[in-house]
C-alpha positions in Angstrom: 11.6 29.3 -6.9 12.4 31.9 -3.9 12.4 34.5 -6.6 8.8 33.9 -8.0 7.4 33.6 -4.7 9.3 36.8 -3.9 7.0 38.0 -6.9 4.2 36.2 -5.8 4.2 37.6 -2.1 4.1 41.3 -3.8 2.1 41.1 -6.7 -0.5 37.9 -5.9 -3.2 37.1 -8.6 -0.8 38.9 -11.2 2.1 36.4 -11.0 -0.3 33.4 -10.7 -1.8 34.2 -13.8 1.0 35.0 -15.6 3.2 32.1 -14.1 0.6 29.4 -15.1 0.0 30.8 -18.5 3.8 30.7 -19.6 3.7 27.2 -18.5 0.9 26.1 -20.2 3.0 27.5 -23.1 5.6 25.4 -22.4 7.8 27.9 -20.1 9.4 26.1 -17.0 7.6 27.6 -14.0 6.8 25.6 -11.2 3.3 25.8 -11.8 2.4 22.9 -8.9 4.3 24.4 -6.3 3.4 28.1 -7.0 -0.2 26.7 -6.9 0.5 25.2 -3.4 2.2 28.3 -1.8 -0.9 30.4 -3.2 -3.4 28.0 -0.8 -0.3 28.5 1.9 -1.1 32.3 1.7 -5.0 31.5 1.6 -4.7 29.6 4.6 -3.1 32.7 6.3 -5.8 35.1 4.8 -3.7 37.0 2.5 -5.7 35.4 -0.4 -9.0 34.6 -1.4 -9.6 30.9 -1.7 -12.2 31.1 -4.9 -10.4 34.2 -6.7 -7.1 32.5 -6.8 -8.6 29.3 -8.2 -10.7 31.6 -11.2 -7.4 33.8 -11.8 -5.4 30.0 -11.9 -7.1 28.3 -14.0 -7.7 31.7 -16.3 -3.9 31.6 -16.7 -3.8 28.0 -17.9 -7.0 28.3 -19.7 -5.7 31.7 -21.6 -2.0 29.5 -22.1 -3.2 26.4 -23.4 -5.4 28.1 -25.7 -2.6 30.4 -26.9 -1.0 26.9 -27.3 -4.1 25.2 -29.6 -4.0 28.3 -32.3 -0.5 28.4 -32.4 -0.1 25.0 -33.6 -3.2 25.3 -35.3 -2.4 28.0 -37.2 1.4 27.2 -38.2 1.4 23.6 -38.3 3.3 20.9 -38.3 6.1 22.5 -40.7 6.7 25.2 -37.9 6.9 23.1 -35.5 9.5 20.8 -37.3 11.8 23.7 -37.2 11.7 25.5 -34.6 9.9 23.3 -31.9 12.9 21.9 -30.6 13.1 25.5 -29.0 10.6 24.6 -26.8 11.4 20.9 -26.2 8.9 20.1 -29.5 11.4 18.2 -31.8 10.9 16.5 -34.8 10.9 13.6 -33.5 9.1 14.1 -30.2 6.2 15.8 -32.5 6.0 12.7 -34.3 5.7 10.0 -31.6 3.6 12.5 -29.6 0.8 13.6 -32.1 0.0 10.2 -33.3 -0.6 9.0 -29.9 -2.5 12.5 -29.0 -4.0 12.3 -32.5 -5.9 8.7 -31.4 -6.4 9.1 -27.4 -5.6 13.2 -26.9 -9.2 14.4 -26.8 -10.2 12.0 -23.8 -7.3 12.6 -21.6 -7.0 16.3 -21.5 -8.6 16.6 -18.6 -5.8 14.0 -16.8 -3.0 15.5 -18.2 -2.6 18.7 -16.3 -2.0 16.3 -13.5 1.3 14.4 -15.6 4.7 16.7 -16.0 6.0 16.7 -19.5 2.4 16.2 -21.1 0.5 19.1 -19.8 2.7 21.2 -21.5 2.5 20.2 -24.9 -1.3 19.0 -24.8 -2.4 22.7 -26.4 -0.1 21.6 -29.5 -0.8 18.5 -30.2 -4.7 19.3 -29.8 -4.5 22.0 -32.6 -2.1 19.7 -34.5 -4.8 17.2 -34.5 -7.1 19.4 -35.4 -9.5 18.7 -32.3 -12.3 20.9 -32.8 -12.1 23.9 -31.1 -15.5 23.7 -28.4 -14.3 19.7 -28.0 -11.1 20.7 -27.3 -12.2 23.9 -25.2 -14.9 21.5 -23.3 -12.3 19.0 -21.7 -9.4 21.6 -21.8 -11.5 24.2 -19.7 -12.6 21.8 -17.2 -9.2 20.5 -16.3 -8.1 23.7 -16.0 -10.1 24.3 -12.8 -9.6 20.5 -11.8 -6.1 21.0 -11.7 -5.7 24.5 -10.1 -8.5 23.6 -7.9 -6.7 20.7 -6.9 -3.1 22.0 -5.8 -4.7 25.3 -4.2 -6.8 23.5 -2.0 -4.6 21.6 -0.5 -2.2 24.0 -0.3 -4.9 25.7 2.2 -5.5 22.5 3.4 -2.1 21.5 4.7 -1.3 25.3 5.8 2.0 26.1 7.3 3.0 22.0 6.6 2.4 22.8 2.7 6.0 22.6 2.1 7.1 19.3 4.1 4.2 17.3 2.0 3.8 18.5 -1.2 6.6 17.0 -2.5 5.2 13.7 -2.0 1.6 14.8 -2.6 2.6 16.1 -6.1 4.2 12.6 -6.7 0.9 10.5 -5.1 -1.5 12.9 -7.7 1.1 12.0 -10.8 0.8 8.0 -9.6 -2.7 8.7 -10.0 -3.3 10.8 -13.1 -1.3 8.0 -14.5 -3.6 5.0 -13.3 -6.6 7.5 -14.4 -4.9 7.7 -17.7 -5.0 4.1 -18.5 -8.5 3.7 -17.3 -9.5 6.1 -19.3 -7.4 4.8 -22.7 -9.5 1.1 -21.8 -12.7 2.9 -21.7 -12.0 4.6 -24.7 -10.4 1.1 -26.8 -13.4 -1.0 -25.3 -15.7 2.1 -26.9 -14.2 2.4 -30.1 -13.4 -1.2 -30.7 -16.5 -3.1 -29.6 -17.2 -4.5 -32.5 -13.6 -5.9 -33.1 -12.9 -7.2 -29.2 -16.0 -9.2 -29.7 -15.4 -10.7 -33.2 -11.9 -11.3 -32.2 -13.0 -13.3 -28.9 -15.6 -14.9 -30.7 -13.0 -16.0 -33.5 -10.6 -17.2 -30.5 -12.9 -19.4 -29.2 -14.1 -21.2 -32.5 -10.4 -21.9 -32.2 -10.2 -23.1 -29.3 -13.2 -25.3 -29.5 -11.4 -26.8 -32.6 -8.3 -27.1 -30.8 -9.7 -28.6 -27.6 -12.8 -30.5 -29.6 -15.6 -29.3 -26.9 -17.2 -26.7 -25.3 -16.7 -28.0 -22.2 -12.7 -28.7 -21.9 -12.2 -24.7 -23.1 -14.3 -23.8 -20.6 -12.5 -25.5 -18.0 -9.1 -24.3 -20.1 -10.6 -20.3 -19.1 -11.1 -20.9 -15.6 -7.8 -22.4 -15.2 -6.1 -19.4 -16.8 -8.5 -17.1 -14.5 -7.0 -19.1 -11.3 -3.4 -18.4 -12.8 -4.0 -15.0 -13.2 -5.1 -14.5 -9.6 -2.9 -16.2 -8.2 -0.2 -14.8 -10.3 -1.9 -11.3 -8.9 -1.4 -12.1 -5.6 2.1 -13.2 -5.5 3.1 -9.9 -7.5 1.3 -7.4 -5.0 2.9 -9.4 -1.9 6.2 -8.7 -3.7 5.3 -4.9 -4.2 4.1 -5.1 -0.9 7.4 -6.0 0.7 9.0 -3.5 -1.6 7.3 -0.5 -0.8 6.7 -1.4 3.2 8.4 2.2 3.9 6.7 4.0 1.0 3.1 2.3 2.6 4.1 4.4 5.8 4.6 7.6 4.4 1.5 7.4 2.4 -0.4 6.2 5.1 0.8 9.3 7.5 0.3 11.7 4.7 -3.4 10.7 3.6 -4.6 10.0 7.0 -3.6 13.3 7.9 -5.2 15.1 4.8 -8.4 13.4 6.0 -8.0 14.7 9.2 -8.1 18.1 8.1 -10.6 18.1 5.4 -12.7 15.8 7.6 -12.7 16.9 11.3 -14.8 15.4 13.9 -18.1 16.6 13.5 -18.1 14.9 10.6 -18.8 11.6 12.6 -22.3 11.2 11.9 -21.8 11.5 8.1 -19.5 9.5 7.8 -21.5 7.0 10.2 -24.0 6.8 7.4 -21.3 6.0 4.8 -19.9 3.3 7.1 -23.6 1.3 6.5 -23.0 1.1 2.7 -20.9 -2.0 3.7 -22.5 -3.4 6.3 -23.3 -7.1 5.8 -27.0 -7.0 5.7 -27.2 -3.3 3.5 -24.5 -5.6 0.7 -26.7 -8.9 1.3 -30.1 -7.0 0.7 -28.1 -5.0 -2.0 -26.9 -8.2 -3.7 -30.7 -9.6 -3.3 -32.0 -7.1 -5.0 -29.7 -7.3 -8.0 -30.6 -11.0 -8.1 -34.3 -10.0 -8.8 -33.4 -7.1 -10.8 -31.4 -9.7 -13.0 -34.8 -12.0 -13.3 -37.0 -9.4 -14.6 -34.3 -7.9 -16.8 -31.4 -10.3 -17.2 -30.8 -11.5 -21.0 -29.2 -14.2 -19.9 -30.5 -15.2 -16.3 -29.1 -18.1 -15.8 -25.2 -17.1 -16.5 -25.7 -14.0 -15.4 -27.0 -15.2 -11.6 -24.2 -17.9 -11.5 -21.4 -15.3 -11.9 -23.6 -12.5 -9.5 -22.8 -15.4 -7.1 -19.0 -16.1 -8.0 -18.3 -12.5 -8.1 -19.9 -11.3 -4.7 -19.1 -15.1 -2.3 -15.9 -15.3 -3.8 -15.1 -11.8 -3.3 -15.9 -11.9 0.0 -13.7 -15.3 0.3 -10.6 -13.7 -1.7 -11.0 -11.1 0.8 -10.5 -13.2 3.7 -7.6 -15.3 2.2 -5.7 -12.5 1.4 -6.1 -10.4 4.9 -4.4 -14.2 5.9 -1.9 -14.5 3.4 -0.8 -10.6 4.1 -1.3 -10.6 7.7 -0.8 -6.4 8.3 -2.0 -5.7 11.7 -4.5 -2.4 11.5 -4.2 0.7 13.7 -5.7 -1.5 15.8 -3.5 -3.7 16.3 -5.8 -6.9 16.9 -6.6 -8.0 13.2 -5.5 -7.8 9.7 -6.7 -5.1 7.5 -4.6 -5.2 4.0 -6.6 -5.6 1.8 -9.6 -3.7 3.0 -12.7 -5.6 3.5 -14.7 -2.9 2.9 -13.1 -1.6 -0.1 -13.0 -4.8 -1.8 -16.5 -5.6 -1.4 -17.9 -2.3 -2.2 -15.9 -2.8 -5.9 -16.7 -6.4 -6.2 -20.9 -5.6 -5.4 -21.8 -2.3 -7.0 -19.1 -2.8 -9.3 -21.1 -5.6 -10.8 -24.2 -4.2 -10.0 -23.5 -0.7 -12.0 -21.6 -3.0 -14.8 -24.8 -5.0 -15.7 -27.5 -2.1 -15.3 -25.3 -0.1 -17.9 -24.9 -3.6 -20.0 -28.9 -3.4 -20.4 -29.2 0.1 -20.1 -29.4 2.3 -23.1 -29.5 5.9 -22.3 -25.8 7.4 -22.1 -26.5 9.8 -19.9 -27.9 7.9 -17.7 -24.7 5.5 -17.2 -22.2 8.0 -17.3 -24.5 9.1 -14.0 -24.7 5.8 -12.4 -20.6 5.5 -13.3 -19.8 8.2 -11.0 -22.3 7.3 -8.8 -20.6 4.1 -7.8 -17.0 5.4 -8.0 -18.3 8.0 -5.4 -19.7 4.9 -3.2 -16.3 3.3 -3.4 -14.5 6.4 -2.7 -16.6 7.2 0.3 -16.1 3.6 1.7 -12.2 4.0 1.6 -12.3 7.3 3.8 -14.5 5.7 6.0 -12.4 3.4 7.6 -9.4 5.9 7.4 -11.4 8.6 9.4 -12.4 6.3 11.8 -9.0 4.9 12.1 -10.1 1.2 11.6 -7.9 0.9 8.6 -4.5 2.4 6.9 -5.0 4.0 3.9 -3.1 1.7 1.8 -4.9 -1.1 2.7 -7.9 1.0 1.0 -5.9 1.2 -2.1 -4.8 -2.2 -2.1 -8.7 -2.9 -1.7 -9.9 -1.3 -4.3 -6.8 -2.8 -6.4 -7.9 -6.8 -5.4 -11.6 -5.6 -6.0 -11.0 -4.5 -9.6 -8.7 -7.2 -10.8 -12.1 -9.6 -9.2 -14.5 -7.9 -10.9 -12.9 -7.2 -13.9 -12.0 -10.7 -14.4 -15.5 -12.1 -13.7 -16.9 -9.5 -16.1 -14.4 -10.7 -18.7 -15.5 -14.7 -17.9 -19.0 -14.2 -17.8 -18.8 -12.0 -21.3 -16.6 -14.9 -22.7 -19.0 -17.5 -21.9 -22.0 -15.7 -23.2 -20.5 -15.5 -26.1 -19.6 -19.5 -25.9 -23.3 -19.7 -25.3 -23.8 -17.9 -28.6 -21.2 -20.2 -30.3 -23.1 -23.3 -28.8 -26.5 -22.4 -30.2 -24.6 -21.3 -33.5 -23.5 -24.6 -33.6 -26.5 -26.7 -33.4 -28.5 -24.4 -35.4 -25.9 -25.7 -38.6 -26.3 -29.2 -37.1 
């Protein structure tokens, strides 16, 4: 490393071009790192901020691409023989491409952020045969994502860039992960619509034979819901108590990256951000979805009764955890893990965003309001870390109780429309 940023102190753009390219060809260069040091030397002017980002991401755009027609070109053969060269072995080609060869095109953009995958991703997408402007479209974009991404905050944490980026590289691979999966359940709920639901709806004929009603599976469900939360909570108490030391360092290091990317004249902003949870702004907010839900709703009825579960027992969750945890905020007079805020701003336009895009048919229009609400949630979480109110992890563990409440209800209320189905099925043939 001390000899490429030898290199990199006398020759600049050059170096980071080429560096990043050889990676992205699947040369060890420590990409990451380099990227960091090159914000370190923005921060101390000997760099421009948006040239080194274009001349990044050109170098991984330029390897990757190298990558695609290489693999595109020879083939699978070549790469049987001679792959192992460059850590492509049979066998690793094998496991790899199937997987890329289902789920590759959606998570190209992620990958940059994994080690060990953003190397091979040009290969696999030309062994897959991804077309070239699909390929170039999510490939592209990551590119600057990910070079964007590391030079920043290497700018951002200036002459500290060095005593966090260590753990910052780890926090961003935790999360390209998590993004990963999310991505893959998005993509197997898209693709396989049509099977999830005749599966489910098979299940349940099953279990109505099995338990002879509608009504005793329906209380069967909610007792496996209850197990599942509960099951939940004892398992993040447990991961709670085990990473007690790892909460502290992440706390110090994201409440200090807000710091510096959020100073304090940012305090009126981030004043108006704090009133997207306010009690009365998610009361009138949750009012409004209740009449939205009467003029649009398909089914009203189930569809108010689990508006009502989801956003009351939210809110009660909420407070039975902050008990059952009993952190002490910066504060140091109340408990903050899990964040109230957090949670609630999941649980509420969560829901609200999941049933405008259930009855919603323009695509555009809810890959929009998708973003829309992550940003809310997002915004919510920095709130109470600029203000100090809250730790960052008990933002993260909000947003983690929030999405295993929502999701569930979703699942539920889905699972009993489609009992309701079942039920009028039934006495249709009767």
């Amino acid at each position: 490393m001390n000899f490429i940023t030898d290199l990199f102190n006398h020759y600049g753009y050059i170096v980071l071009f080429v560096a990043l390219m050889l990676e992205l060809i699947a040369f060890p260069t420590p990409g990451e790192t380099l990227m960091t040091y090159c914000g370190f030397l923005v921060f101390q002017g000997k760099l421009n901020w948006g040239i080194s980002i274009i001349v990044a991401a050109l170098g991984v755009i330029s390897g990757i691409t190298i990558s695609y027609f290489i693999s595109r070109t020879f083939g699978t053969p070549f790469f049987q023989k001679y792959g192992s060269y460059i850590h492509l072995g049979p066998d690793k080609l094998e496991k790899t491409s199937q997987w890329f060869e289902r789920y590759g095109n959606g998570l190209l953009v992620v990958a940059y952020f994994i080690p060990g995958v953003r190397h091979i991703t040009g290969y696999f997408s030309g062994i897959a045969k991804i077309p070239y402007k699909k390929f170039a479209l999510n490939a592209y974009i990551g590119a600057f994502i990910w070079t964007g991404t590391f030079i920043s905050l290497g700018k951002i944490l200036g002459s500290n860039w060095e005593k966090f980026h260590g753990s910052i590289k780890k926090y961003l691979i935790i999360g390209g992960i998590i993004l990963a999966i999310v991505l893959l359940g998005i993509y197997f709920y898209r693709r396989y619509k049509a099977t999830i639901i005749d599966f489910i709806m098979k299940s349940l004929e099953n279990g109505i034979q099995i338990f002879h009603s509608l009504g005793k599976i329906k209380v069967a469900i909610v007792g496996v819901a209850a197990i599942f939360i509960s099951l939940s909570i004892v398992l993040i108490g447990l991961i709670q108590d085990f990473l007690a030391r790892e909460f502290s360092q992440f706390d110090t290091i994201v409440t200090y990256l807000v710091s510096l990317i959020f100073p304090e004249n940012w305090s009126s902003v981030m004043g108006l951000f704090k009133l997207l949870t306010a009690p009365e702004v998610l009361i009138a907010f949750t009012l409004l979805l209740f009449a939205w839900i009467i003029l649009k709703g398909r089914n009203r009825l189930l569809e108010t009764r689990f508006l009502l579960i989801t956003v009351l027992g939210g809110a009660l969750l909420e407070e039975g955890l902050r008990l059952i945890f009993h952190r002490v905020g910066p504060s140091g007079n109340m408990y903050t893990f899990p964040s109230q805020q957090a949670l609630l701003a999941v649980v509420v336009y969560g829901f609200a965003s999941f049933m405008v895009l259930r009855h919603a048919k323009n695509r555009w229009f809810g890959t929009l309001l998708f973003f829309m609400t992550l940003g809310v949630c997002v915004v919510t979480g920095l709130t109470v870390i600029f203000f100090q109110a809250q730790y960052p992890s008990d933002a993260v563990a909000g947003y983690v109780f929030g999405g295993v409440w929502l999701s569930l209800n979703i699942v539920l209320m889905e699972v009993f429309r489609a009992l309701s189905k079942i039920r009028l099925g039934l006495l249709s043939k009767n």
